[in-house]
DSSP file (Angstrom, degrees, kcal/mol; ACC not computed):
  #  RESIDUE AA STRUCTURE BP1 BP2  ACC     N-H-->O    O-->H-N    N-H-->O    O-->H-N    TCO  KAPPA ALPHA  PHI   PSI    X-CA   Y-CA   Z-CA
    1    1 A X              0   0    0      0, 0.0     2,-0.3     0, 0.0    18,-0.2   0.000 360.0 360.0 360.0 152.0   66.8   42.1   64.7
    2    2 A X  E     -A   18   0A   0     16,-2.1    16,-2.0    42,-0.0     2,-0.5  -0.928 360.0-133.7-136.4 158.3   64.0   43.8   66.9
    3    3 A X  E     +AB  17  42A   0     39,-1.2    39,-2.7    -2,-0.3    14,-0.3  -0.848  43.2 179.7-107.0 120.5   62.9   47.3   66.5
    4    4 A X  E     - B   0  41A   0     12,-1.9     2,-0.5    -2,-0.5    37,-0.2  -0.482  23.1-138.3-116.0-164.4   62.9   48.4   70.6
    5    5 A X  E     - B   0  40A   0     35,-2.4    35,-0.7    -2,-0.2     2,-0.4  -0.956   9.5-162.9-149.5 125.0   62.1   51.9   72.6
    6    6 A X  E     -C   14   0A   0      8,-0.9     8,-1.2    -2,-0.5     2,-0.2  -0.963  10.2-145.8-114.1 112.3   64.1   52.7   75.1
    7    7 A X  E     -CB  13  37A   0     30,-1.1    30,-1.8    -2,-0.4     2,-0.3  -0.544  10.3-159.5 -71.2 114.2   62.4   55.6   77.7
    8    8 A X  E     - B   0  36A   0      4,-2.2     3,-0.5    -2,-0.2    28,-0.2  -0.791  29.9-116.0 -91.6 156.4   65.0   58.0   79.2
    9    9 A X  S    S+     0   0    0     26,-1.1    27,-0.1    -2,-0.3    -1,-0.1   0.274 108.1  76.8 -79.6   0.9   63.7   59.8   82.5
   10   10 A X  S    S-     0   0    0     25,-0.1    -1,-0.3     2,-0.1     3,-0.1   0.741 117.5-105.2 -28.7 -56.3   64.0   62.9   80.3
   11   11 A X  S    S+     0   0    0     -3,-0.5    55,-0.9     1,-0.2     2,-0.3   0.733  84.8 117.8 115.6  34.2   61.1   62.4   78.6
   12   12 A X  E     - D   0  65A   0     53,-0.2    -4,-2.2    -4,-0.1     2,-0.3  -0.648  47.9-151.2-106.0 165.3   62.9   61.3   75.2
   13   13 A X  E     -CD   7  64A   0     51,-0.8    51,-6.0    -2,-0.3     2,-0.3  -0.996   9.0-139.2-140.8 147.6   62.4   57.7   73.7
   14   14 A X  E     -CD   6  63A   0     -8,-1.2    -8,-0.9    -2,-0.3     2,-0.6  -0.950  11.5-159.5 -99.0 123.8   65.1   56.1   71.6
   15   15 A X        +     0   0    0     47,-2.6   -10,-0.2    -2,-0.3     2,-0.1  -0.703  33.5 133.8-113.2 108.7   63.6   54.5   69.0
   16   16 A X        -     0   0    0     -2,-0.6   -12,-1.9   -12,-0.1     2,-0.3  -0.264  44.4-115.0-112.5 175.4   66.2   51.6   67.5
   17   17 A X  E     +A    3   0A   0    -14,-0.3     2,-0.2    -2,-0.1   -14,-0.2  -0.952  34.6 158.9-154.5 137.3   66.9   48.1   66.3
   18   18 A X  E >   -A    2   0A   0    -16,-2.0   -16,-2.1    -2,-0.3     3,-0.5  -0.965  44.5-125.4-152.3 151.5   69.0   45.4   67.7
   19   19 A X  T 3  S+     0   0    0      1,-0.3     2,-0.2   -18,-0.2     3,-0.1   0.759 116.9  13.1 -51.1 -40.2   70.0   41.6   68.1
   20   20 A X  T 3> S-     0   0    0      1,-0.2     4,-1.5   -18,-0.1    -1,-0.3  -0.543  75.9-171.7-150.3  96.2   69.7   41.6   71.5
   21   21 A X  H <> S+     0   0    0     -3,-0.5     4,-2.5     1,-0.2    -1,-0.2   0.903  87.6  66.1 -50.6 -60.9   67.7   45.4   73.1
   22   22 A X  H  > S+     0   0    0      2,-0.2     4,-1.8     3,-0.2    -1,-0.2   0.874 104.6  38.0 -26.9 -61.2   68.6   44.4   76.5
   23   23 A X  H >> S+     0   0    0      2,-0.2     3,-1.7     1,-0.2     4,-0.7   0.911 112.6  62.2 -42.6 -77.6   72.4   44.8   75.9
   24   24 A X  H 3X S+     0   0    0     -4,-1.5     4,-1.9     1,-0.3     5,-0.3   0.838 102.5  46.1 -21.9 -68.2   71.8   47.6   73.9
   25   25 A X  H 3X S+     0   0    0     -4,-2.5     4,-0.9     2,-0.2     5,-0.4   0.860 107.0  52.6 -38.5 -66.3   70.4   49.3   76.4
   26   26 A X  H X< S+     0   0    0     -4,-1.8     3,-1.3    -3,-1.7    -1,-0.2   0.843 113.9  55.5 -44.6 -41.6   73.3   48.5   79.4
   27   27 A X  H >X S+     0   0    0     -4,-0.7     3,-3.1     1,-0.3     4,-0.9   0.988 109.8  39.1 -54.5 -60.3   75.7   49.9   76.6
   28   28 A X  H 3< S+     0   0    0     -4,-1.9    -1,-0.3     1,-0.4    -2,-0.2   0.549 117.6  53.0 -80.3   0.1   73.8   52.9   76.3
   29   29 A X  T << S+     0   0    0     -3,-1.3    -1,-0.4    -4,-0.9    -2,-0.2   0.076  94.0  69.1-100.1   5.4   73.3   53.1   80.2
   30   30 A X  T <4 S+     0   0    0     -3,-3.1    83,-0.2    -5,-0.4    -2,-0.2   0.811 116.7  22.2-104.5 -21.9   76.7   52.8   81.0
   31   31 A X  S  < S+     0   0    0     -4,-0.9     2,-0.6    -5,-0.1    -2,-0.2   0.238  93.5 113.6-120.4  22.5   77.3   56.3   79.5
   32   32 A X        -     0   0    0     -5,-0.2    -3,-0.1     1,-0.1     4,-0.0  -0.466  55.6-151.2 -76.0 124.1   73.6   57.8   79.8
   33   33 A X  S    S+     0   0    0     -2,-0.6    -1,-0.1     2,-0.0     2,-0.1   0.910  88.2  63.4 -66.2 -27.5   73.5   61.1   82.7
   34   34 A X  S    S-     0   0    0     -3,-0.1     2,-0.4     1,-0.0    -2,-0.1  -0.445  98.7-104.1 -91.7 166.7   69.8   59.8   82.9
   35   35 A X        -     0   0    0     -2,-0.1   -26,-1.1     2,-0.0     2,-0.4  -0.835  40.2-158.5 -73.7 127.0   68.2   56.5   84.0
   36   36 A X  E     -B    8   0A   0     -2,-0.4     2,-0.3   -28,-0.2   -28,-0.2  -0.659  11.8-167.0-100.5 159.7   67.1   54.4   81.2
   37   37 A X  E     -B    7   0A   0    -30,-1.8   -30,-1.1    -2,-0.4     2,-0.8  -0.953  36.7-115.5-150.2 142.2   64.6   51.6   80.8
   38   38 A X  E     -     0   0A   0     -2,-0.3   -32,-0.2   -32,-0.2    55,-0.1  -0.609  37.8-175.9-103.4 110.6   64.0   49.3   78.2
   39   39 A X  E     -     0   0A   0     -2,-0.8     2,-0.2   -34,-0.4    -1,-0.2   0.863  58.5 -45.2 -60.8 -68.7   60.0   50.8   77.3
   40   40 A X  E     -B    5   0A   0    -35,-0.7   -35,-2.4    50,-0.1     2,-0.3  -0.892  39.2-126.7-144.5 168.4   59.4   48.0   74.6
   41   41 A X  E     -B    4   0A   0     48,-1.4     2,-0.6   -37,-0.2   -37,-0.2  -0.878  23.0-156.8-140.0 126.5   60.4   45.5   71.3
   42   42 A X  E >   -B    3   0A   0    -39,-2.7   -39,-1.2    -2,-0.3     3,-0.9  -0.711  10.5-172.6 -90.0 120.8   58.1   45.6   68.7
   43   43 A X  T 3  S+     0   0    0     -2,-0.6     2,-1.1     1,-0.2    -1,-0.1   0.896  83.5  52.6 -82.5 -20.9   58.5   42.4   66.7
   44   44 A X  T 3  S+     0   0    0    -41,-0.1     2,-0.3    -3,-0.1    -1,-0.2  -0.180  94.9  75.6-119.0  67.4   56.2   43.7   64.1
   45   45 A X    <   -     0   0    0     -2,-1.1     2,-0.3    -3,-0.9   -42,-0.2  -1.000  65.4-121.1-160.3 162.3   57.6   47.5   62.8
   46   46 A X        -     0   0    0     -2,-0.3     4,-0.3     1,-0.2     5,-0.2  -0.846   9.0-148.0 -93.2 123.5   60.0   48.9   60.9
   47   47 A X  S >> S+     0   0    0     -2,-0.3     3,-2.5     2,-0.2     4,-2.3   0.985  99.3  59.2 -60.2 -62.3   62.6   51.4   62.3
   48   48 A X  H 3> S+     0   0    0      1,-0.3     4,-2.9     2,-0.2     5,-0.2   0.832 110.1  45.4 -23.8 -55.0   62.9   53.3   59.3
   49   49 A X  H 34 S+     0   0    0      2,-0.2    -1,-0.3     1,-0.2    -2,-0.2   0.551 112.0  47.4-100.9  18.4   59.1   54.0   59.4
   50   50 A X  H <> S+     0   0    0     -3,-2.5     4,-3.8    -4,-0.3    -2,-0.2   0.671 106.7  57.0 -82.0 -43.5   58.8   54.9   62.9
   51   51 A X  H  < S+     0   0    0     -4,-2.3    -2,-0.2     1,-0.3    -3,-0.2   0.970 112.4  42.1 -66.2 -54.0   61.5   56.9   62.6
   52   52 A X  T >< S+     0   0    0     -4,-2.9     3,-0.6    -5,-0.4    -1,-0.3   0.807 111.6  52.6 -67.1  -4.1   59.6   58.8   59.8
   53   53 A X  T 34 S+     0   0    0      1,-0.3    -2,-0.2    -5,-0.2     3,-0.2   0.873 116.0  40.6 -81.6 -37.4   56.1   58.8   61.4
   54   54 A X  T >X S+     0   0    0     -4,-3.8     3,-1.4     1,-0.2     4,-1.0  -0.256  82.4 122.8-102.7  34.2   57.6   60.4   64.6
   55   55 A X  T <4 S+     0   0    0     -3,-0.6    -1,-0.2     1,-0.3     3,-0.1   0.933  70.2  47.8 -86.3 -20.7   59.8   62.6   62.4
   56   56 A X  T 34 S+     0   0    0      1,-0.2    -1,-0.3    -3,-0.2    -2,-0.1   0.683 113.6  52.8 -66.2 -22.4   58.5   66.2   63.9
   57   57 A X  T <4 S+     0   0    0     -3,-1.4     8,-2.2     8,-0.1    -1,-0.2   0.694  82.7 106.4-108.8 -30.3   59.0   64.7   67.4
   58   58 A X  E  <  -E   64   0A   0     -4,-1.0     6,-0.2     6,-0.3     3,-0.1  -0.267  41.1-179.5 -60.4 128.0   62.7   63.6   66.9
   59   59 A X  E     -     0   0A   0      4,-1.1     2,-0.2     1,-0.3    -1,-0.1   0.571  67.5  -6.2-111.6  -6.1   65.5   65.8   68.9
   60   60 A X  E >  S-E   63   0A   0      3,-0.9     3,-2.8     1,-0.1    -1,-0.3  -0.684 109.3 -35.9-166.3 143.7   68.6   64.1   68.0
   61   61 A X  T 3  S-     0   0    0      1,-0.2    -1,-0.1    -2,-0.2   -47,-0.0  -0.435 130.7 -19.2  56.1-117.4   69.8   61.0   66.1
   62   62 A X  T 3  S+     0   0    0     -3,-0.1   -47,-2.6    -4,-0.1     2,-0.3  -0.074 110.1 121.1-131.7  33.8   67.3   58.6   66.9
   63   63 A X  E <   -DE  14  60A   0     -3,-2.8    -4,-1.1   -49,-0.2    -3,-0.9  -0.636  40.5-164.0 -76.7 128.7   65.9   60.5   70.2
   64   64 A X  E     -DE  13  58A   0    -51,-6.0   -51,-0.8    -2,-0.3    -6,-0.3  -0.945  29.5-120.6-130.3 143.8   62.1   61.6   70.5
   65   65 A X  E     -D   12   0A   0     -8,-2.2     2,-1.4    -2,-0.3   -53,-0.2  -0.128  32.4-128.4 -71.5 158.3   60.3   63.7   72.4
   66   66 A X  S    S+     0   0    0    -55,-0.9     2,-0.3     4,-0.1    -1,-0.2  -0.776  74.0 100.9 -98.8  77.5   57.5   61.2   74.2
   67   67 A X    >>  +     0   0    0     -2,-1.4     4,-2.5    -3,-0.0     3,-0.6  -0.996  61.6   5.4-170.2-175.9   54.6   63.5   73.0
   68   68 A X  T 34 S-     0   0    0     -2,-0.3     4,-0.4     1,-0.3    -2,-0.0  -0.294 126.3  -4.6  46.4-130.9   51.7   64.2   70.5
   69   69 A X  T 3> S+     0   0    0      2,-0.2     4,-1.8     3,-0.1    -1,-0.3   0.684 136.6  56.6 -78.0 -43.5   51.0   61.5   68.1
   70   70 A X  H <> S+     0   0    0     -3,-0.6     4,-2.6     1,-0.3     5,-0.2   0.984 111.2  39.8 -60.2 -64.7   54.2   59.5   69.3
   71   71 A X  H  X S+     0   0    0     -4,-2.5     4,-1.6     2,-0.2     5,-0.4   0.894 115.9  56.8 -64.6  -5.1   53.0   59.2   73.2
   72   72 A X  H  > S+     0   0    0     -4,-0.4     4,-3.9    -5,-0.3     5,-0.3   0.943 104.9  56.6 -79.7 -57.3   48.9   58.6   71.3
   73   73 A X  H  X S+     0   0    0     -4,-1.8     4,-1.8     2,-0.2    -1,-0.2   0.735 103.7  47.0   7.0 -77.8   50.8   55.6   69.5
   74   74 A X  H >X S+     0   0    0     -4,-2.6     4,-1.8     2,-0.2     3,-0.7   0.999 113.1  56.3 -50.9 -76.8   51.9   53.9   73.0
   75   75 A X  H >X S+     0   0    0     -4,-1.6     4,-2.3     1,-0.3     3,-1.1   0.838 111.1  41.1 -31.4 -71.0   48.3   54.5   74.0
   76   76 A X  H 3< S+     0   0    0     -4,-3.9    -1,-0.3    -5,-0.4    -2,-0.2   0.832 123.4  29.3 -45.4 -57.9   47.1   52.8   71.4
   77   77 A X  H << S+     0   0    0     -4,-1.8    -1,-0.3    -3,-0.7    -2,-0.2   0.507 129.5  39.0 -82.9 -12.4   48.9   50.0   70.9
   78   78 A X  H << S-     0   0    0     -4,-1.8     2,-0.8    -3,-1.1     3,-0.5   0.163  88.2-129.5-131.6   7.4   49.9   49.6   75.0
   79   79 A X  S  < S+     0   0    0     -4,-2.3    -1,-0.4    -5,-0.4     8,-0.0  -0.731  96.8  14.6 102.8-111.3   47.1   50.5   76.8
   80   80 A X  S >  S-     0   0    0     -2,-0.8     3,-0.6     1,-0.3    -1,-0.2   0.366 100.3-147.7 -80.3  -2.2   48.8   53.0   79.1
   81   81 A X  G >   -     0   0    0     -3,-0.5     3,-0.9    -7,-0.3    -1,-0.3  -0.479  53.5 -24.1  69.6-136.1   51.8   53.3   77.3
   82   82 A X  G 3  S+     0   0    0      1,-0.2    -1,-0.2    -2,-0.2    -2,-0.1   0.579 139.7  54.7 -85.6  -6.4   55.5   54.0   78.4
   83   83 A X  G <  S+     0   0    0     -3,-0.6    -1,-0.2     0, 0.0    -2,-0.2   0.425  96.3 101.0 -63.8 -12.0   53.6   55.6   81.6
   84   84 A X  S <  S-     0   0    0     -3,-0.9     3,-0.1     1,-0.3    -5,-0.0  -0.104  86.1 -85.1-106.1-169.8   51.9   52.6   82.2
   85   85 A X  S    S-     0   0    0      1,-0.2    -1,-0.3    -2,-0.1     2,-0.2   0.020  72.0 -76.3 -64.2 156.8   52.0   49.3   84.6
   86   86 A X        -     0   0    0      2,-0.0     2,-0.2     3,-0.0    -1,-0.2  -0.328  60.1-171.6 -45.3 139.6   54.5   46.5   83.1
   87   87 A X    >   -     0   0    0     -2,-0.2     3,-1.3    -3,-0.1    -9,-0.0  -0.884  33.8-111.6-139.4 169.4   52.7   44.6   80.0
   88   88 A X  T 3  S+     0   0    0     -2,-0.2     4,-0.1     1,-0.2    -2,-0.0   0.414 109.9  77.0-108.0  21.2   53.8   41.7   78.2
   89   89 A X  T 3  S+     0   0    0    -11,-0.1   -48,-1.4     2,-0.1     2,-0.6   0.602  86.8  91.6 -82.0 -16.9   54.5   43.4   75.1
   90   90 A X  S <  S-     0   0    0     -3,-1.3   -50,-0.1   -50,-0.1   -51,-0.1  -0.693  89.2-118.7-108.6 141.3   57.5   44.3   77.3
   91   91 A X        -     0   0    0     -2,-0.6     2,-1.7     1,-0.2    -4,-0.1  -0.027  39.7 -96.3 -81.2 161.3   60.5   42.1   77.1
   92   92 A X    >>  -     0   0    0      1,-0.2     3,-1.3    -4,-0.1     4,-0.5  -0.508  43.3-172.1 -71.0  90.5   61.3   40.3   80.9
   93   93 A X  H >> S+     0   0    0     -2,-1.7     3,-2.3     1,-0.2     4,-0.5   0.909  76.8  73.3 -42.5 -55.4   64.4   43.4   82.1
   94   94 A X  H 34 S+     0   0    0      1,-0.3     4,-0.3     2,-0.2    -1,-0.2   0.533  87.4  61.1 -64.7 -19.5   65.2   40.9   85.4
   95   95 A X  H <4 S+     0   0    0     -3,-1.3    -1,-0.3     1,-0.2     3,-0.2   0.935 115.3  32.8 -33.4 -56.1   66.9   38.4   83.0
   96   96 A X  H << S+     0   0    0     -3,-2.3     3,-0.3    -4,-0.5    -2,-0.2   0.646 117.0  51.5 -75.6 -23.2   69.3   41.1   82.2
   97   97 A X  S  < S+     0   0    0     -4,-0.5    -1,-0.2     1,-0.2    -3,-0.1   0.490 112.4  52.6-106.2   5.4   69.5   43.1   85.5
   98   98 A X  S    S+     0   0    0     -4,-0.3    -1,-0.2    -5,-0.2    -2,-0.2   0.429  85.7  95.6-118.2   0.3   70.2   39.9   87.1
   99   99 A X  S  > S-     0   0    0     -3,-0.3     4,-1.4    -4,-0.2     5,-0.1  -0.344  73.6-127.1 -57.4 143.5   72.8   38.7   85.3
  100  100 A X  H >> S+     0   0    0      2,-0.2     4,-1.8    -2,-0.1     3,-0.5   0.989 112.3  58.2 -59.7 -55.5   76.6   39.1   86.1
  101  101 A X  H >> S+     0   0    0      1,-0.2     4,-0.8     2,-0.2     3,-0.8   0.905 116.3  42.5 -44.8 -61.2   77.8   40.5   82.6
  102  102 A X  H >> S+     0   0    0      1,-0.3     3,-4.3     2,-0.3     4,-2.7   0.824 119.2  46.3 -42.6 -62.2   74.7   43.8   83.7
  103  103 A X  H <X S+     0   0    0     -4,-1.4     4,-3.9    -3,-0.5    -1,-0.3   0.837 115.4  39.1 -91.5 -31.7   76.0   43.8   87.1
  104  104 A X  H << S+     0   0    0     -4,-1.8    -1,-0.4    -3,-0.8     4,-0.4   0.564 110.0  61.8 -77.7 -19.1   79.3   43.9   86.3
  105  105 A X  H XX S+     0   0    0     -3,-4.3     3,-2.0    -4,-0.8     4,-1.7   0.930 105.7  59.8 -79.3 -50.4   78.3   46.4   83.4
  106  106 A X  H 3X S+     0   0    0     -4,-2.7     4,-1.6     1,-0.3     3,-0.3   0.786  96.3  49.2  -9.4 -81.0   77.2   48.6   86.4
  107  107 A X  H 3< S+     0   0    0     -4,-3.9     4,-0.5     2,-0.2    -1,-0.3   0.445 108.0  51.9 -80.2  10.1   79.7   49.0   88.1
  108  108 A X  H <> S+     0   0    0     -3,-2.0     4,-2.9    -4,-0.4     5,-0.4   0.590 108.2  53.9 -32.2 -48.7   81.7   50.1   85.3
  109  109 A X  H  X S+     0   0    0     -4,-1.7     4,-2.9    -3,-0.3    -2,-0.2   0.968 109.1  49.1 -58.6 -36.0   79.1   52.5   84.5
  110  110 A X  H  X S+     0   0    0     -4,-1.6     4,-2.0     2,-0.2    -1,-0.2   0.851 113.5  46.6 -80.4 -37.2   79.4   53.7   88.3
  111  111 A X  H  > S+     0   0    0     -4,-0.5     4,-1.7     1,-0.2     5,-0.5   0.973 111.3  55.7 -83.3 -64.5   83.8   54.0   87.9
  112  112 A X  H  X S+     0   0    0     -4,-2.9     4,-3.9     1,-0.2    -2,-0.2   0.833 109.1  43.7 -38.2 -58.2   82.9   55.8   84.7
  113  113 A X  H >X S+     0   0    0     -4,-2.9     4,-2.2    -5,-0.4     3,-1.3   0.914 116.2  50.2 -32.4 -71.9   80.5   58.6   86.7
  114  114 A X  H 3< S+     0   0    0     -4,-2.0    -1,-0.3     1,-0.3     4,-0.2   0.859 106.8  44.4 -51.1 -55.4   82.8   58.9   88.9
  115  115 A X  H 3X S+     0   0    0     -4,-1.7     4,-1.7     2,-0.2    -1,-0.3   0.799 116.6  52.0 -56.1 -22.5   86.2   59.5   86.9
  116  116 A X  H <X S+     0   0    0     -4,-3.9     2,-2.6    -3,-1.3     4,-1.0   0.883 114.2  41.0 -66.4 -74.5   84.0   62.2   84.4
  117  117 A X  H  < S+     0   0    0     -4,-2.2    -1,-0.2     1,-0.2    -2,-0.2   0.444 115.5  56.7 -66.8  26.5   82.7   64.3   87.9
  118  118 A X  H >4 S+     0   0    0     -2,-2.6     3,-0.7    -5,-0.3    -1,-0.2   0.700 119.3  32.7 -88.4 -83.7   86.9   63.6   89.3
  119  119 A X  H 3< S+     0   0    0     -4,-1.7    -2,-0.2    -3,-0.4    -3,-0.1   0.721 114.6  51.2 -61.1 -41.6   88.0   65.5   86.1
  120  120 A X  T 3<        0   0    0     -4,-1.0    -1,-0.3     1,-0.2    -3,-0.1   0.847 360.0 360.0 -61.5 -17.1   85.1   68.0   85.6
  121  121 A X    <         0   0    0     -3,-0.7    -1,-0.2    -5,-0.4    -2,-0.2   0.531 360.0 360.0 -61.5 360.0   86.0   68.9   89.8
């Protein structure tokens, strides 16, 4: 399992662990109101103690705000952080966004959108 960050265009970071972070993610994009992106996978950290480090920063489950000590963190260890240029701490996305299962996850996500903002109408 790899401990990953997924960046929402909110300005929250997920911070989690999974078998494969790329899925995760499409799952969690298929019903996100925001754009996601998969930030990093840190092969060498613990969720459990991220999740306690950041705890002041966390706003729900295993959301955090992207600020303070969390975004000095990214700095540190990524240069520029989740703001910054592509790095190769960050796992290759175009495997995944190029794939049928993703594209095909897509447009599911896209009938989903659509059938909520039907029914909220």
């Amino acid at each position: 399992m790899s401990v990953y960050l997924i960046e929402a265009e909110n300005g929250l970071v997920k911070i989690g662990e999974a078998i494969s972070p790329g899925y995760r993610l499409s799952c969690l994009a298929l019903c996100s109101p925001v754009q996601l992106r998969l930030a990093a996978i840190l092969r060498d950290c613990r969720e459990g103690e991220l999740h306690e480090r950041f705890r002041k920063y966390r706003r729900h489950n295993e959301w955090f705000l992207k600020e303070g000590e969390l975004r000095l963190f990214f700095n540190q260890h990524f240069g520029a952080g989740l703001d910054g240029p592509v790095a190769d701490w960050i796992t290759d996305w175009d495997k995944y966004r190029n794939s049928q299962s993703d594209k095909k996850r897509e447009r599911q996500r896209l009938a989903w959108r659509r059938r909520l903002e039907a029914s909220a109408a």
